[in-house]
C-alpha positions in Angstrom: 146.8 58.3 127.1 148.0 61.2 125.2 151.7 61.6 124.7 153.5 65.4 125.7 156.7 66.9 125.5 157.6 69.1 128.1 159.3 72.4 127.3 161.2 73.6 130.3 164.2 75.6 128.3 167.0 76.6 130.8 165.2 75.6 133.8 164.8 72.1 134.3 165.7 70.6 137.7 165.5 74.2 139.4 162.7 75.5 141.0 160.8 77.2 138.6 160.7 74.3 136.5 158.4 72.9 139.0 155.7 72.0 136.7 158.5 69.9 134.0 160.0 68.0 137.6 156.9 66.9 138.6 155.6 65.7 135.4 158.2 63.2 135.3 157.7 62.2 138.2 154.2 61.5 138.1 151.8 61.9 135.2 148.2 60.0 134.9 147.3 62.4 132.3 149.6 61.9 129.8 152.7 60.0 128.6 155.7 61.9 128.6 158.2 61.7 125.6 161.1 64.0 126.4 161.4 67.4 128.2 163.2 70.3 126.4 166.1 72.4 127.7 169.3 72.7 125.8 171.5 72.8 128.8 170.7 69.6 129.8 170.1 67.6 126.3 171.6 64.0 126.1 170.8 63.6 129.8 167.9 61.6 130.9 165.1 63.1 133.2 166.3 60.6 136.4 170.2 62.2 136.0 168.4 65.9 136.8 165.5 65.3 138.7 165.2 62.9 141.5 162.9 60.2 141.6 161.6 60.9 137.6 160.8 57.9 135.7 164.4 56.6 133.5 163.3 56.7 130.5 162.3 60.1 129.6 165.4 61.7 127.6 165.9 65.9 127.2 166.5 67.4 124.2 168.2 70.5 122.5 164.6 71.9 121.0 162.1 70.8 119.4 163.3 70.1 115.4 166.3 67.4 118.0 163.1 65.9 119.4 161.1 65.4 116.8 163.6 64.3 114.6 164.6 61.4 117.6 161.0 60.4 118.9 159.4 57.7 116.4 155.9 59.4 116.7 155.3 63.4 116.9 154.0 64.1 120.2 150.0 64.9 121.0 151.1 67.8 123.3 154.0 70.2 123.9 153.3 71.4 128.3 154.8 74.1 129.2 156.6 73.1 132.0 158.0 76.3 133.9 155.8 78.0 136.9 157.0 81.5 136.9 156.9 84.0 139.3 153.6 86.1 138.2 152.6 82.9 135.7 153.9 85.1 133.1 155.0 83.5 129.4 159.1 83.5 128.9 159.3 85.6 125.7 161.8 82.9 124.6 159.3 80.5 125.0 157.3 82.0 121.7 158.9 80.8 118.7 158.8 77.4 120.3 155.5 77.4 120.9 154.9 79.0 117.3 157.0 76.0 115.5 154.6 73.0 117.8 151.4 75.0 116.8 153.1 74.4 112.8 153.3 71.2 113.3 150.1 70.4 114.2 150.9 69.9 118.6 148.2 71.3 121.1 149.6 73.4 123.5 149.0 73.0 127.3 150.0 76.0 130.1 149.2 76.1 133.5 150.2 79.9 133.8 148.2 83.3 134.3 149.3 84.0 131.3 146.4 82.6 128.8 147.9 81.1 125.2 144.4 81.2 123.8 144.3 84.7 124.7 146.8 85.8 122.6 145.9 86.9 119.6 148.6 85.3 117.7 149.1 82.0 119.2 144.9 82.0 118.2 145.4 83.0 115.4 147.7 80.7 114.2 146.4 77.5 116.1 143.2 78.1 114.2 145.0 77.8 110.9 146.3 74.4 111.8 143.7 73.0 113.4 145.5 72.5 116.8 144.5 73.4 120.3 145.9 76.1 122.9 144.5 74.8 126.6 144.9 76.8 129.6 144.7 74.6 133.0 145.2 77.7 135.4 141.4 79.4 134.8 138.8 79.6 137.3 135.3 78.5 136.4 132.8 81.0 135.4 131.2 82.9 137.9 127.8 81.7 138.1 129.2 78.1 138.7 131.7 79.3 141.6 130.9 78.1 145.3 131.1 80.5 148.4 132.4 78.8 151.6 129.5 76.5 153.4 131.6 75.0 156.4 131.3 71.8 154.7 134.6 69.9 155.5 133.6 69.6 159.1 130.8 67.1 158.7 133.3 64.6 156.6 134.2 61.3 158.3 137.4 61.7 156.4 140.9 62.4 157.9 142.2 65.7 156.3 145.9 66.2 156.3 147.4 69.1 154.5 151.2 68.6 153.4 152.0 72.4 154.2 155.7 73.9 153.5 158.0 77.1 155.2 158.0 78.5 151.6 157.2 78.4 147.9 158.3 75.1 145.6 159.7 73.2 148.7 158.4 70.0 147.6 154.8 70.2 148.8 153.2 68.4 146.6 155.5 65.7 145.7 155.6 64.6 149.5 151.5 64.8 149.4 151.7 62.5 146.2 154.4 60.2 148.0 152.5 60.2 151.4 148.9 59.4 149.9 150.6 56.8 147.2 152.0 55.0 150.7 148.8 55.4 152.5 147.2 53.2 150.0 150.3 50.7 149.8 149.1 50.3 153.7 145.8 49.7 153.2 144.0 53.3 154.4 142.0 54.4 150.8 143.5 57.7 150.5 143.0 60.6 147.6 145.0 63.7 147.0 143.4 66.5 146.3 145.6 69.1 144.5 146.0 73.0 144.6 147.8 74.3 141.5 148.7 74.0 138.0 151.0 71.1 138.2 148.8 68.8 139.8 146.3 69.6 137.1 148.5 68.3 134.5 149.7 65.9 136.0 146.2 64.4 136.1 144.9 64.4 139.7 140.9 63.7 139.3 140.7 66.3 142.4 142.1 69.1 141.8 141.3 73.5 142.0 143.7 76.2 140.8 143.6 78.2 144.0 145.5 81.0 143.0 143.4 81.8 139.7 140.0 81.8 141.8 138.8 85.2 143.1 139.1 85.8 146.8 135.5 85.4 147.8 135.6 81.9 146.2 139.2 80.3 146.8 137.9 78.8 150.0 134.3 77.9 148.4 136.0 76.4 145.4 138.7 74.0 147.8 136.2 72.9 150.1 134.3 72.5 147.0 136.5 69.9 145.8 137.4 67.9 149.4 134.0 67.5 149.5 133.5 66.0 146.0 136.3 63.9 146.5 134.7 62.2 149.9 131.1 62.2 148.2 132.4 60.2 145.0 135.6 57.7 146.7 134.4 57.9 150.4 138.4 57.8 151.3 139.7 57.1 154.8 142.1 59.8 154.5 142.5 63.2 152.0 145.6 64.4 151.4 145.4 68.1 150.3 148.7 70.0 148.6 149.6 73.2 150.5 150.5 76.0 148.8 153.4 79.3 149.7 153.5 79.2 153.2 151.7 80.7 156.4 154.2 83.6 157.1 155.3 84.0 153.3 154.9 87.9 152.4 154.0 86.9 148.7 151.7 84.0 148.8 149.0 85.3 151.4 146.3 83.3 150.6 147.2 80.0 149.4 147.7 78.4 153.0 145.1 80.0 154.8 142.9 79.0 152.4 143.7 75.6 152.8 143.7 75.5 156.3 139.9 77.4 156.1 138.5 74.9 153.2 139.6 71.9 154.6 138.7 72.2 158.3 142.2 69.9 159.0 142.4 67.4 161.9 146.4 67.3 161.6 149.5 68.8 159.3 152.9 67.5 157.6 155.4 70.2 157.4 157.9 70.2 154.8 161.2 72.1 155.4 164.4 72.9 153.8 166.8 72.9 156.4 169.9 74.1 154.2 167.3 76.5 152.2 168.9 80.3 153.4 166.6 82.5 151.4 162.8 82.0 150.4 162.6 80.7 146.9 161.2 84.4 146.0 163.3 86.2 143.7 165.7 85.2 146.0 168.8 87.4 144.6 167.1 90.6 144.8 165.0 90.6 148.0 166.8 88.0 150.3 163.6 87.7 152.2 165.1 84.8 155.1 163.6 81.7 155.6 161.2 81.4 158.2 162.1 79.5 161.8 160.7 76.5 162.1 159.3 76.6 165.7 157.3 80.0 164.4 156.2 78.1 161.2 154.5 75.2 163.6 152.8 77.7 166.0 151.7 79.8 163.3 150.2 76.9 161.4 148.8 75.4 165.1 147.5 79.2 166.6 145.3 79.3 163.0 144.0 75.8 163.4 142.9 73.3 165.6 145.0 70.7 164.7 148.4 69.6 165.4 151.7 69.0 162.9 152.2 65.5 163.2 155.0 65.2 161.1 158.0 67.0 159.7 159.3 66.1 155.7 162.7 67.3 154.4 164.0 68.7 150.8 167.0 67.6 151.0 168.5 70.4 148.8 172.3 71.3 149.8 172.7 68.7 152.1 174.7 65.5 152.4 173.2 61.8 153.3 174.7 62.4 156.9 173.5 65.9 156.9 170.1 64.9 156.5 170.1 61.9 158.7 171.7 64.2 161.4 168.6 66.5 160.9 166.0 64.3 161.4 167.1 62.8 164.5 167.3 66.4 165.5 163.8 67.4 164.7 162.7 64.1 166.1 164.2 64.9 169.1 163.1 68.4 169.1 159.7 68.3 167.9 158.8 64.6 169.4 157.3 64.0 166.3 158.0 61.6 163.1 161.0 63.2 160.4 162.0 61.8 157.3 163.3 62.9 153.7 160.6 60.6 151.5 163.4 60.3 149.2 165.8 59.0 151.5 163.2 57.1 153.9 160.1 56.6 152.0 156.9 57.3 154.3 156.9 54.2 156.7 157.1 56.7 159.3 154.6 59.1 158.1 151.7 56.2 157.9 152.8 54.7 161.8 151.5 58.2 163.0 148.5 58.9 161.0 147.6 55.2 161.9 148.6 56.2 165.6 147.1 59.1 165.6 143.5 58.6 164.1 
Protein backbone atom coordinates (compact mmCIF):
# COMPACT_ATOMS: atom_id res chain seq x y z
CA UNK A 1 0.00 0.00 0.00
CA UNK A 2 1.34 3.33 -0.78
CA UNK A 3 1.94 5.79 1.98
CA UNK A 4 0.25 9.71 1.71
CA UNK A 5 0.29 12.69 3.51
CA UNK A 6 -2.67 14.66 3.57
CA UNK A 7 -2.43 18.43 3.08
CA UNK A 8 -5.49 20.00 4.50
CA UNK A 9 -3.78 23.58 5.74
CA UNK A 10 -6.35 25.52 7.87
CA UNK A 11 -9.12 23.32 7.34
CA UNK A 12 -9.00 20.11 8.85
CA UNK A 13 -11.95 18.91 10.94
CA UNK A 14 -14.36 21.57 9.15
CA UNK A 15 -16.35 20.93 6.32
CA UNK A 16 -14.37 21.61 3.45
CA UNK A 17 -11.74 19.42 4.62
CA UNK A 18 -13.98 16.66 3.80
CA UNK A 19 -11.69 14.83 1.58
CA UNK A 20 -8.50 14.95 4.71
CA UNK A 21 -11.60 13.71 7.43
CA UNK A 22 -12.52 10.98 5.61
CA UNK A 23 -9.20 9.70 4.64
CA UNK A 24 -8.45 9.11 8.16
CA UNK A 25 -11.16 7.52 8.68
CA UNK A 26 -11.13 5.10 6.07
CA UNK A 27 -8.46 4.53 3.43
CA UNK A 28 -7.94 1.02 1.42
CA UNK A 29 -5.87 2.95 -0.99
CA UNK A 30 -3.23 4.06 0.81
CA UNK A 31 -1.59 4.38 4.21
CA UNK A 32 -1.84 7.62 5.80
CA UNK A 33 1.28 9.18 7.52
CA UNK A 34 0.15 12.59 8.84
CA UNK A 35 -2.20 15.33 7.57
CA UNK A 36 -0.97 18.96 7.36
CA UNK A 37 -2.54 22.02 8.85
CA UNK A 38 -0.52 24.28 11.15
CA UNK A 39 -3.44 25.17 13.35
CA UNK A 40 -3.80 21.96 14.50
CA UNK A 41 -0.01 20.45 14.56
CA UNK A 42 0.97 18.29 17.61
CA UNK A 43 -2.63 17.02 17.70
CA UNK A 44 -3.45 13.60 16.55
CA UNK A 45 -6.13 13.04 13.69
CA UNK A 46 -8.64 11.14 16.52
CA UNK A 47 -8.46 14.68 18.88
CA UNK A 48 -10.01 16.59 15.52
CA UNK A 49 -11.96 14.29 13.64
CA UNK A 50 -14.17 11.74 15.09
CA UNK A 51 -13.87 8.28 14.58
CA UNK A 52 -10.14 8.64 12.57
CA UNK A 53 -7.72 6.05 13.15
CA UNK A 54 -5.13 7.24 16.59
CA UNK A 55 -2.25 7.17 15.11
CA UNK A 56 -2.17 9.58 12.39
CA UNK A 57 -0.33 12.79 13.84
CA UNK A 58 -0.78 16.64 12.05
CA UNK A 59 1.94 18.66 11.33
CA UNK A 60 3.02 22.35 10.89
CA UNK A 61 4.04 21.78 6.90
CA UNK A 62 5.77 19.70 5.13
CA UNK A 63 9.87 20.41 5.93
CA UNK A 64 7.99 19.42 10.21
CA UNK A 65 6.73 16.20 8.52
CA UNK A 66 9.35 15.07 6.71
CA UNK A 67 11.82 15.82 9.14
CA UNK A 68 9.44 13.60 11.89
CA UNK A 69 8.24 10.54 9.59
CA UNK A 70 11.11 7.80 9.28
CA UNK A 71 10.37 7.36 5.48
CA UNK A 72 9.33 10.30 2.97
CA UNK A 73 5.93 9.67 1.99
CA UNK A 74 4.82 8.04 -1.70
CA UNK A 75 2.03 10.76 -2.00
CA UNK A 76 1.10 14.23 -0.74
CA UNK A 77 -3.48 14.14 -1.28
CA UNK A 78 -4.82 17.19 -1.29
CA UNK A 79 -7.26 16.84 1.15
CA UNK A 80 -9.71 19.98 0.95
CA UNK A 81 -13.05 19.81 -1.36
CA UNK A 82 -13.73 23.37 -2.22
CA UNK A 83 -16.60 25.05 -3.26
CA UNK A 84 -16.10 25.13 -7.33
CA UNK A 85 -13.06 22.27 -6.80
CA UNK A 86 -10.82 25.17 -7.22
CA UNK A 87 -6.93 24.96 -6.04
CA UNK A 88 -6.19 27.27 -2.66
CA UNK A 89 -3.45 29.62 -4.09
CA UNK A 90 -1.76 28.81 -0.71
CA UNK A 91 -1.76 25.48 -1.50
CA UNK A 92 1.10 26.14 -4.43
CA UNK A 93 4.29 26.41 -2.88
CA UNK A 94 3.41 23.29 -0.94
CA UNK A 95 2.71 21.44 -3.69
CA UNK A 96 5.84 22.89 -5.52
CA UNK A 97 8.33 21.89 -2.41
CA UNK A 98 6.49 17.72 -2.53
CA UNK A 99 7.02 17.78 -6.42
CA UNK A 100 11.10 18.78 -5.29
CA UNK A 101 11.23 16.16 -3.33
CA UNK A 102 10.36 13.67 -5.46
CA UNK A 103 6.22 13.02 -3.95
CA UNK A 104 3.37 12.40 -6.49
CA UNK A 105 0.61 14.57 -6.11
CA UNK A 106 -2.97 13.37 -5.83
CA UNK A 107 -6.29 15.98 -6.21
CA UNK A 108 -9.70 15.17 -6.46
CA UNK A 109 -10.68 18.79 -7.49
CA UNK A 110 -11.97 20.40 -10.90
CA UNK A 111 -9.11 22.08 -10.83
CA UNK A 112 -6.55 19.68 -12.87
CA UNK A 113 -2.63 19.78 -11.29
CA UNK A 114 -1.43 18.17 -14.50
CA UNK A 115 -2.96 20.85 -16.35
CA UNK A 116 -1.03 23.38 -15.12
CA UNK A 117 1.66 24.32 -16.86
CA UNK A 118 3.90 24.66 -14.06
CA UNK A 119 3.17 21.98 -11.64
CA UNK A 120 3.93 19.86 -15.34
CA UNK A 121 6.48 21.34 -15.83
CA UNK A 122 8.24 20.90 -12.88
CA UNK A 123 6.95 17.21 -12.02
CA UNK A 124 8.53 16.26 -15.27
CA UNK A 125 11.91 17.53 -14.11
CA UNK A 126 11.75 15.22 -11.09
CA UNK A 127 10.35 12.47 -12.30
CA UNK A 128 7.18 12.54 -10.06
CA UNK A 129 3.54 12.25 -10.87
CA UNK A 130 0.54 14.81 -10.74
CA UNK A 131 -2.93 12.47 -10.71
CA UNK A 132 -6.23 13.90 -10.94
CA UNK A 133 -9.07 11.58 -9.48
CA UNK A 134 -12.01 14.03 -10.33
CA UNK A 135 -11.95 13.50 -14.54
CA UNK A 136 -14.61 11.81 -16.46
CA UNK A 137 -13.65 9.14 -18.91
CA UNK A 138 -13.25 10.05 -22.50
CA UNK A 139 -16.12 10.39 -24.44
CA UNK A 140 -16.30 7.57 -26.62
CA UNK A 141 -16.06 5.17 -23.50
CA UNK A 142 -19.06 7.20 -21.61
CA UNK A 143 -22.43 5.19 -21.07
CA UNK A 144 -25.95 6.85 -21.73
CA UNK A 145 -28.69 5.70 -19.34
CA UNK A 146 -30.20 2.00 -20.30
CA UNK A 147 -32.65 1.42 -17.26
CA UNK A 148 -30.38 -1.15 -16.17
CA UNK A 149 -30.67 -1.06 -12.18
CA UNK A 150 -34.23 -2.35 -12.41
CA UNK A 151 -33.43 -5.87 -13.52
CA UNK A 152 -30.72 -6.32 -10.43
CA UNK A 153 -31.77 -8.80 -7.68
CA UNK A 154 -29.78 -6.40 -5.48
CA UNK A 155 -31.27 -4.21 -2.71
CA UNK A 156 -30.30 -0.53 -3.57
CA UNK A 157 -30.20 1.87 -0.74
CA UNK A 158 -28.96 5.35 -1.20
CA UNK A 159 -27.63 7.19 2.10
CA UNK A 160 -29.14 10.59 0.88
CA UNK A 161 -28.50 13.96 3.12
CA UNK A 162 -30.78 17.63 3.55
CA UNK A 163 -27.50 19.35 2.32
CA UNK A 164 -23.85 19.31 1.22
CA UNK A 165 -20.93 17.54 3.49
CA UNK A 166 -23.55 16.30 6.13
CA UNK A 167 -21.88 13.08 6.58
CA UNK A 168 -23.20 11.12 3.61
CA UNK A 169 -20.82 9.07 2.90
CA UNK A 170 -19.31 8.21 6.10
CA UNK A 171 -22.82 6.83 7.27
CA UNK A 172 -22.93 4.75 3.72
CA UNK A 173 -19.35 3.40 4.59
CA UNK A 174 -20.48 2.74 8.32
CA UNK A 175 -23.93 1.20 7.24
CA UNK A 176 -22.40 -1.17 4.48
CA UNK A 177 -19.24 -2.07 6.86
CA UNK A 178 -22.23 -3.30 9.46
CA UNK A 179 -24.21 -4.97 6.87
CA UNK A 180 -21.44 -7.31 6.26
CA UNK A 181 -20.53 -7.66 10.17
CA UNK A 182 -24.33 -9.18 9.98
CA UNK A 183 -23.89 -11.43 7.42
CA UNK A 184 -25.83 -9.57 4.21
CA UNK A 185 -22.62 -9.19 1.44
CA UNK A 186 -22.90 -5.65 0.91
CA UNK A 187 -20.68 -3.05 -1.48
CA UNK A 188 -20.61 0.73 -1.50
CA UNK A 189 -20.57 2.18 -4.39
CA UNK A 190 -19.23 5.78 -4.18
CA UNK A 191 -20.11 9.23 -5.83
CA UNK A 192 -17.25 11.79 -5.49
CA UNK A 193 -13.72 12.44 -5.09
CA UNK A 194 -13.27 11.32 -1.66
CA UNK A 195 -14.46 7.99 -2.01
CA UNK A 196 -12.07 7.68 -4.90
CA UNK A 197 -9.18 8.13 -2.72
CA UNK A 198 -10.06 6.56 -0.30
CA UNK A 199 -10.03 3.43 -2.42
CA UNK A 200 -13.62 2.17 -3.02
CA UNK A 201 -13.27 -0.43 -6.09
CA UNK A 202 -16.84 1.20 -7.15
CA UNK A 203 -16.80 4.32 -7.51
CA UNK A 204 -17.82 7.54 -10.46
CA UNK A 205 -17.12 11.21 -9.99
CA UNK A 206 -20.62 12.35 -10.75
CA UNK A 207 -20.17 15.82 -10.71
CA UNK A 208 -17.18 15.82 -13.38
CA UNK A 209 -19.34 13.75 -15.92
CA UNK A 210 -21.40 15.62 -18.54
CA UNK A 211 -25.13 15.80 -18.00
CA UNK A 212 -26.16 13.43 -20.74
CA UNK A 213 -23.88 10.79 -19.08
CA UNK A 214 -23.98 11.28 -15.11
CA UNK A 215 -26.90 8.90 -14.97
CA UNK A 216 -25.34 6.43 -17.66
CA UNK A 217 -22.01 6.48 -15.94
CA UNK A 218 -23.72 5.67 -12.07
CA UNK A 219 -25.86 3.15 -13.25
CA UNK A 220 -22.85 2.15 -15.03
CA UNK A 221 -21.10 1.38 -12.07
CA UNK A 222 -24.22 -0.26 -9.72
CA UNK A 223 -24.37 -2.48 -12.37
CA UNK A 224 -20.60 -3.46 -12.49
CA UNK A 225 -20.58 -3.80 -8.98
CA UNK A 226 -23.68 -6.62 -8.94
CA UNK A 227 -22.14 -8.31 -12.18
CA UNK A 228 -18.60 -8.73 -10.50
CA UNK A 229 -19.62 -9.30 -6.28
CA UNK A 230 -23.32 -10.37 -6.81
CA UNK A 231 -24.02 -8.45 -3.32
CA UNK A 232 -27.23 -8.80 -1.39
CA UNK A 233 -27.32 -5.16 -0.83
CA UNK A 234 -25.58 -1.85 -2.55
CA UNK A 235 -25.03 0.96 -0.77
CA UNK A 236 -24.68 4.06 -2.94
CA UNK A 237 -23.28 7.68 -1.52
CA UNK A 238 -25.75 10.55 -2.09
CA UNK A 239 -24.59 13.59 -3.03
CA UNK A 240 -26.02 17.74 -2.22
CA UNK A 241 -29.39 17.24 -1.62
CA UNK A 242 -32.91 17.08 -3.42
CA UNK A 243 -34.05 20.64 -2.76
CA UNK A 244 -30.39 22.16 -2.57
CA UNK A 245 -30.23 25.27 -5.07
CA UNK A 246 -26.47 24.58 -5.85
CA UNK A 247 -26.14 20.85 -6.30
CA UNK A 248 -29.04 20.11 -8.86
CA UNK A 249 -28.00 17.12 -10.21
CA UNK A 250 -26.13 14.99 -7.82
CA UNK A 251 -29.35 13.42 -6.08
CA UNK A 252 -31.56 13.12 -8.87
CA UNK A 253 -29.10 11.42 -10.54
CA UNK A 254 -28.71 8.95 -7.97
CA UNK A 255 -32.13 8.39 -7.41
CA UNK A 256 -32.53 7.92 -11.65
CA UNK A 257 -29.21 5.54 -11.88
CA UNK A 258 -29.96 3.49 -9.25
CA UNK A 259 -33.63 2.68 -9.57
CA UNK A 260 -33.75 2.55 -5.35
CA UNK A 261 -36.10 0.20 -3.43
CA UNK A 262 -35.56 2.36 -0.13
CA UNK A 263 -33.52 5.60 1.42
CA UNK A 264 -31.47 6.63 4.69
CA UNK A 265 -31.63 10.21 5.28
CA UNK A 266 -28.97 11.97 7.04
CA UNK A 267 -29.78 15.20 8.90
CA UNK A 268 -28.24 17.83 11.00
CA UNK A 269 -30.65 18.74 13.30
CA UNK A 270 -28.61 21.74 14.99
CA UNK A 271 -27.30 22.63 11.30
CA UNK A 272 -29.12 26.43 10.84
CA UNK A 273 -27.67 27.34 7.38
CA UNK A 274 -26.78 24.96 4.37
CA UNK A 275 -23.09 24.29 4.39
CA UNK A 276 -23.06 26.73 1.16
CA UNK A 277 -21.05 29.70 1.58
CA UNK A 278 -23.03 29.82 4.51
CA UNK A 279 -21.91 33.51 5.77
CA UNK A 280 -22.87 35.23 2.59
CA UNK A 281 -26.07 33.62 1.33
CA UNK A 282 -27.68 32.12 4.55
CA UNK A 283 -29.63 29.86 2.28
CA UNK A 284 -31.89 27.91 5.53
CA UNK A 285 -31.80 24.44 5.90
CA UNK A 286 -34.42 22.54 4.47
CA UNK A 287 -37.52 20.86 6.71
CA UNK A 288 -37.26 17.59 7.14
CA UNK A 289 -40.83 16.43 6.45
CA UNK A 290 -40.33 18.33 2.86
CA UNK A 291 -36.87 16.63 2.45
CA UNK A 292 -38.73 12.94 2.89
CA UNK A 293 -41.71 13.77 0.48
CA UNK A 294 -39.53 15.32 -1.94
CA UNK A 295 -37.10 12.41 -1.94
CA UNK A 296 -40.54 9.86 -1.80
CA UNK A 297 -42.80 12.13 -4.67
CA UNK A 298 -39.38 11.48 -7.15
CA UNK A 299 -39.14 7.76 -6.32
CA UNK A 300 -40.87 4.85 -5.57
CA UNK A 301 -39.38 3.97 -2.58
CA UNK A 302 -39.70 4.78 0.87
CA UNK A 303 -37.00 6.44 3.70
CA UNK A 304 -36.59 3.76 5.92
CA UNK A 305 -34.27 5.33 8.19
CA UNK A 306 -33.15 8.63 9.51
CA UNK A 307 -29.01 9.14 10.57
CA UNK A 308 -27.84 12.17 12.60
CA UNK A 309 -24.44 14.52 12.37
CA UNK A 310 -24.39 15.27 15.51
CA UNK A 311 -22.69 18.69 15.00
CA UNK A 312 -23.61 21.32 17.83
CA UNK A 313 -25.39 19.06 19.84
CA UNK A 314 -24.97 17.48 23.24
CA UNK A 315 -25.15 13.50 24.10
CA UNK A 316 -28.76 14.30 25.56
CA UNK A 317 -29.44 16.52 22.73
CA UNK A 318 -29.03 13.92 20.26
CA UNK A 319 -30.65 11.05 22.19
CA UNK A 320 -33.67 13.50 22.79
CA UNK A 321 -33.71 13.78 18.86
CA UNK A 322 -33.95 10.49 17.94
CA UNK A 323 -36.62 9.41 20.01
CA UNK A 324 -38.24 12.37 18.52
CA UNK A 325 -37.82 11.37 14.94
CA UNK A 326 -38.63 7.85 15.92
CA UNK A 327 -41.68 8.93 17.23
CA UNK A 328 -42.44 11.21 14.41
CA UNK A 329 -41.40 9.48 11.48
CA UNK A 330 -42.11 5.74 12.84
CA UNK A 331 -39.02 4.82 11.46
CA UNK A 332 -35.44 3.69 12.84
CA UNK A 333 -32.93 6.94 14.12
CA UNK A 334 -29.59 6.82 15.26
CA UNK A 335 -26.18 8.95 15.23
CA UNK A 336 -23.70 5.95 13.88
CA UNK A 337 -21.24 7.46 16.04
CA UNK A 338 -23.19 7.37 19.10
CA UNK A 339 -25.26 4.06 18.22
CA UNK A 340 -23.44 2.28 15.61
CA UNK A 341 -25.98 0.80 12.87
CA UNK A 342 -27.77 -2.20 14.86
CA UNK A 343 -30.76 -0.32 14.15
CA UNK A 344 -30.19 0.49 10.60
CA UNK A 345 -29.57 -3.49 9.61
CA UNK A 346 -33.04 -4.73 11.90
CA UNK A 347 -34.93 -2.65 9.12
CA UNK A 348 -33.26 -3.44 5.98
CA UNK A 349 -33.46 -7.06 7.32
CA UNK A 350 -37.23 -6.29 8.18
CA UNK A 351 -37.80 -4.68 5.39
CA UNK A 352 -36.45 -6.87 2.38
Amino acid sequence: MDTALVLCEGNFGKHIGKTANGLVRHSERFEILGVIDSNKAGKMAHDIVEGAKKDIPVFRNLSDALSKLEKIPDNLIIGVATIGGRLPSEFRPVITEAIENKINVIAGLHEYLAEDPAFSKLATEHGVKLIDVRKEPPLEKMHRFANLCKSIPSIRIPVLGTDSSIGKRTTAIELTKALNKNGIKTIFVSTGQTGILQGFKYAVPIDSIQGDYIVGELEKEIVRAYDEEKPEVIIIEGQGSISHPAYVCGTRAIITASQPNAFILQHAPKRKYRNFRKDELKLPMPHLVKEIEMIQIFSNAQVIGITINHENMTDEGIEETAHEYEKRFGIPCCDVFRHGCNKLVDKVKETF
